[in-house]
C-alpha positions as semicolon CSV with decimal commas, in nm:
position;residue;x (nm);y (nm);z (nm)
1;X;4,958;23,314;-0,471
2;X;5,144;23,466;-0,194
3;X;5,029;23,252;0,100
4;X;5,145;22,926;-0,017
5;X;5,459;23,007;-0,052
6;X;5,496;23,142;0,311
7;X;5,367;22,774;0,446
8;X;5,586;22,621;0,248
9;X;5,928;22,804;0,372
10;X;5,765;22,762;0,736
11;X;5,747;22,358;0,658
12;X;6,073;22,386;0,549
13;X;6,228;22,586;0,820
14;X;6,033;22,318;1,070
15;X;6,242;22,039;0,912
16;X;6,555;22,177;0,878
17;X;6,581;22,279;1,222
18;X;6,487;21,863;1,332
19;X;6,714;21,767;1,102
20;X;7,037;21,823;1,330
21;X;6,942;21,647;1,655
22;X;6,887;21,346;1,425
23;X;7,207;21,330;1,272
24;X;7,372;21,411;1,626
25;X;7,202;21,067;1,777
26;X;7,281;20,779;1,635
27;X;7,095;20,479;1,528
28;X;7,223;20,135;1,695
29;X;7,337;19,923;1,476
30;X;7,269;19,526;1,473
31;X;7,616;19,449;1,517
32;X;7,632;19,701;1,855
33;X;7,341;19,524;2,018
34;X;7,452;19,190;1,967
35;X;7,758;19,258;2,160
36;X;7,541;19,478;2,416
37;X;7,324;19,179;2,459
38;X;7,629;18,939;2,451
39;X;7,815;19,164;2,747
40;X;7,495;19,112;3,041
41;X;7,471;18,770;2,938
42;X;7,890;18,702;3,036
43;X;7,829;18,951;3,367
44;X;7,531;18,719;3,457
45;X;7,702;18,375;3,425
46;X;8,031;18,501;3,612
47;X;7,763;18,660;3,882
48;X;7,625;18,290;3,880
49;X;7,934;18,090;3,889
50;X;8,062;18,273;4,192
51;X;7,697;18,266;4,355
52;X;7,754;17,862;4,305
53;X;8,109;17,869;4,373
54;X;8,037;18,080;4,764
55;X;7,769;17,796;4,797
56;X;7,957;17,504;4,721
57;X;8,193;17,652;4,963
58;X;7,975;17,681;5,237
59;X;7,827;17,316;5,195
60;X;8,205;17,179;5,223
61;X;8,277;17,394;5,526
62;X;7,912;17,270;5,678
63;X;7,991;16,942;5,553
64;X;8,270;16,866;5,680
65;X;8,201;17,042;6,036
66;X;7,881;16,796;6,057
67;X;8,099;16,471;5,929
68;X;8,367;16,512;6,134
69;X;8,191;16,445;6,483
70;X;8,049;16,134;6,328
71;X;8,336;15,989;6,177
72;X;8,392;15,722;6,423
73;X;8,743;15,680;6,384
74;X;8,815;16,057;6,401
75;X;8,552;16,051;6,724
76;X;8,786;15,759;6,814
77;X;9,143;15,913;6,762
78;X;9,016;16,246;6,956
79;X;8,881;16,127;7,244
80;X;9,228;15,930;7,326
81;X;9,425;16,234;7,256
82;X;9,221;16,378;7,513
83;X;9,242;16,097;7,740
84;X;9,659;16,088;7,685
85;X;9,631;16,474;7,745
86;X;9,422;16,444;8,037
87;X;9,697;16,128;8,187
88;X;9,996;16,352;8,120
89;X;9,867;16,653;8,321
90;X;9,720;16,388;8,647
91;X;10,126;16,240;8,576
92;X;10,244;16,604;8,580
93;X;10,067;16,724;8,859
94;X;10,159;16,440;9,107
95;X;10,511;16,448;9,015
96;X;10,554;16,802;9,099
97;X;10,325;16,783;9,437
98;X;10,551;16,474;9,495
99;X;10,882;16,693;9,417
100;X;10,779;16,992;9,627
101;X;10,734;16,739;9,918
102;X;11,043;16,581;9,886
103;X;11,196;16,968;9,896
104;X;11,007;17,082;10,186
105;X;11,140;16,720;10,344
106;X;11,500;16,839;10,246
107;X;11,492;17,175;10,385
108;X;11,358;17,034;10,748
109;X;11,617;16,822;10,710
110;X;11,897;17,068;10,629
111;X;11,715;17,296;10,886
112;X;11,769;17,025;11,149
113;X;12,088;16,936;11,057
114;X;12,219;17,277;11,110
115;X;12,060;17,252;11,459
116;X;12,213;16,934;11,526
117;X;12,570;17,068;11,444
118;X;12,527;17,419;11,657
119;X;12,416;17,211;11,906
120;X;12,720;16,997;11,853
121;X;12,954;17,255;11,840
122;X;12,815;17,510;12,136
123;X;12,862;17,129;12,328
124;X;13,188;16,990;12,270
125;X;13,365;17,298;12,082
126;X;13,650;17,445;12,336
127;X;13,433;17,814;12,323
128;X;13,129;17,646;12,438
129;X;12,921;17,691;12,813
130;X;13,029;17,418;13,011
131;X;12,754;17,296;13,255
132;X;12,659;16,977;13,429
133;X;12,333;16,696;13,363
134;X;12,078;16,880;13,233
135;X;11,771;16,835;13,023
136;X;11,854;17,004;12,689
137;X;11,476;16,967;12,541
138;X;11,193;16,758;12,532
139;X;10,922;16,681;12,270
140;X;10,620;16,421;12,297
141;X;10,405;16,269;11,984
142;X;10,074;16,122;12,020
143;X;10,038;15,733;11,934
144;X;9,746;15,535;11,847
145;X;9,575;15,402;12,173
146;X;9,589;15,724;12,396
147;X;10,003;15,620;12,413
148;X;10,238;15,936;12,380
149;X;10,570;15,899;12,297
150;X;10,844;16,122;12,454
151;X;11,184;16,191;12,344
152;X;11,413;16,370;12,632
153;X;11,756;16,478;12,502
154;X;12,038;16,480;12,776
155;X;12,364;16,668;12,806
156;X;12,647;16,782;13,012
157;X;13,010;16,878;12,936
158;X;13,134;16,993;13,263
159;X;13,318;16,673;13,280
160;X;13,484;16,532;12,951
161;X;13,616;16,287;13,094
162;X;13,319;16,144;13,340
163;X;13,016;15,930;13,231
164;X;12,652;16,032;13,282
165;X;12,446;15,722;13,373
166;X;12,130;15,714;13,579
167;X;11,759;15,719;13,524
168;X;11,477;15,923;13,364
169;X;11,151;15,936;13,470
170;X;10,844;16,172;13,405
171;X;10,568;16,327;13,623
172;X;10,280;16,549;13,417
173;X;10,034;16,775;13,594
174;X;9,714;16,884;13,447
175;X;9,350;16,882;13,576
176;X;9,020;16,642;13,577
177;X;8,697;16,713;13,625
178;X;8,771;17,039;13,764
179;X;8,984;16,913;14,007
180;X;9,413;16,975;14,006
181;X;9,575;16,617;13,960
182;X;9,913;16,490;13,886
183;X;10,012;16,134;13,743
184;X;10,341;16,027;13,839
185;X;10,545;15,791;13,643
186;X;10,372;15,470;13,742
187;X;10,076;15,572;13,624
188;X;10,185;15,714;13,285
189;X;10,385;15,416;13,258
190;X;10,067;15,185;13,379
191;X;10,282;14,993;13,574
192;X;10,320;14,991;13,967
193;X;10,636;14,951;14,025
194;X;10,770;15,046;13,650
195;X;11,149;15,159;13,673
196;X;11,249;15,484;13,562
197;X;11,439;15,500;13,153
198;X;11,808;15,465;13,203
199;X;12,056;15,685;13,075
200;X;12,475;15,642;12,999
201;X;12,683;15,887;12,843
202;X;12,923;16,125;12,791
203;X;12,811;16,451;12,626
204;X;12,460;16,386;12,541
205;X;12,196;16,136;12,462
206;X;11,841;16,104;12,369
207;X;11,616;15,903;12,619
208;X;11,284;15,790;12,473
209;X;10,968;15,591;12,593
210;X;10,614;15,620;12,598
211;X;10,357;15,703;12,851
212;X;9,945;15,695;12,888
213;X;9,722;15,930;12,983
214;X;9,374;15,872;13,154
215;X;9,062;15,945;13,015
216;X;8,949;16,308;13,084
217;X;9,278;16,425;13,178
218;X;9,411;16,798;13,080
219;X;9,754;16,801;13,064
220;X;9,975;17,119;13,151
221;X;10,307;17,076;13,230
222;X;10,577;16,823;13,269
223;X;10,823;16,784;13,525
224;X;11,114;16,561;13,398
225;X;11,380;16,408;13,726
226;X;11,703;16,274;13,647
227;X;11,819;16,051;13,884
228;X;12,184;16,033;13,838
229;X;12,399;15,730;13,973
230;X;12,554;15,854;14,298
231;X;12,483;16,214;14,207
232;X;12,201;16,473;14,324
233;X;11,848;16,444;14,118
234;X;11,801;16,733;13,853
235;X;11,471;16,836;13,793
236;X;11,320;17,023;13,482
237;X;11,009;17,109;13,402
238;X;10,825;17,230;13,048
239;X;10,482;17,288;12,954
240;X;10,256;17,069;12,751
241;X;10,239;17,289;12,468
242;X;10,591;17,355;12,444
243;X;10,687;17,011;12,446
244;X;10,404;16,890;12,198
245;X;10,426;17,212;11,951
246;X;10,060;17,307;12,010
247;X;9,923;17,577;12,240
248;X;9,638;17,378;12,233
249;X;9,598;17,122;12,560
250;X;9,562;16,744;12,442
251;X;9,278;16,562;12,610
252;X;9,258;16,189;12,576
């Protein structure tokens, strides 16, 4: 009679102590998992509406990138805005080339200007070198043909008073074929019996003309003669590449 009564306080015991971690978890209710449920189905429709919202973005941007080219009147409007563009910078570009021509042209011009009045001034100012005829420079220019044209300018201000007049002529020496030759002013001028260039002043004056050289001629210096009007002949003489501006010798 004993026995039973021990299994039945060890049943009992065995209960009891599962009865507490039963009460301390609760049972779900209906109510809880409808709203559980009701909660992942609003996450996954906002996850889908920006999923289609991120796409419909990216087929506008794609869109639009890939209609734009072919939009003819887009294609139309961009390609003369790149013409105009393209216009404004050739327009832009020559006027400054043509402005910084027109500058450098200035500045020679200034440049020689100042020249031209120190020039003036060291002639005809009361503090300047008085000396007789005399060949103040000389400068030639090739012309189409084998021609050269030479400018001689002449001065003198020993005599205010007097008048220069006489003529200019030109010999040049140089070498052909090896061999030392000199062409005197008939045959730069290509004329036998060609007169010298006259000259008439009274302070200075700029005597200018042209003359030929032959085929296969070297040029090296110059050997201007003023032949003055009851006066004695003044000779200067220069070399080719100071009166051309090139060290180089010109051959014809």
């Amino acid at each position: 009679m004993e026995r039973p009564a021990v299994s039945t306080w060890r049943g009992h015991t065995a209960a009891t102590a599962a009865s507490p971690k039963a009460a301390m978890t609760p049972r779900p209710t209906p109510s809880a998992v409808a709203r559980t449920g009701f909660g992942l189905v609003a996450a996954l429709f906002v996850f889908l509406l920006a999923l289609l919202f991120g796409a419909w973005g990216v087929w506008q941007v794609a869109r639009t990138s890939h209609a734009s080219p072919c939009d003819p009147h887009a294609t139309d409007a961009l390609t003369q805005r790149v013409a105009t563009l393209e216009r404004s910078d050739q327009v832009s570009r020559a006027a400054n080339t043509k402005l910084q021509s027109t500058l450098a042209e200035r500045e020679e011009q200034i440049a020689q200007l100042k020249a031209d009045v120190d020039f003036y001034e060291r002639l005809v100012g009361a503090t300047g070198q008085r000396h007789g005829l005399s060949v103040h420079a000389l400068q030639l220019h090739r012309q189409p043909g084998g021609a050269w044209h030479f400018s001689a300018v002449l001065t003198q201000n020993l005599d205010r008073a007097a008048v220069s007049t006489g003529t200019l002529t030109l010999a040049i020496e140089g070498s052909r074929q090896g061999e030392l030759e000199t062409l005197d002013w008939p045959t730069l001028r290509q004329q036998a019996n060609a007169a010298g260039a006259p000259y008439s002043f009274r302070y200075f004056q700029q005597v200018d003309g042209d003359v030929f050289l032959p085929a296969g001629f070297t040029p090296a210096r110059i050997n201007v003669r003023l032949q003055p009007r009851g006066g004695a002949v003044v000779e200067h003489a220069v070399t080719w590449a100071e009166a051309t501006g090139n060290t180089t010798a010109a051959t014809r």
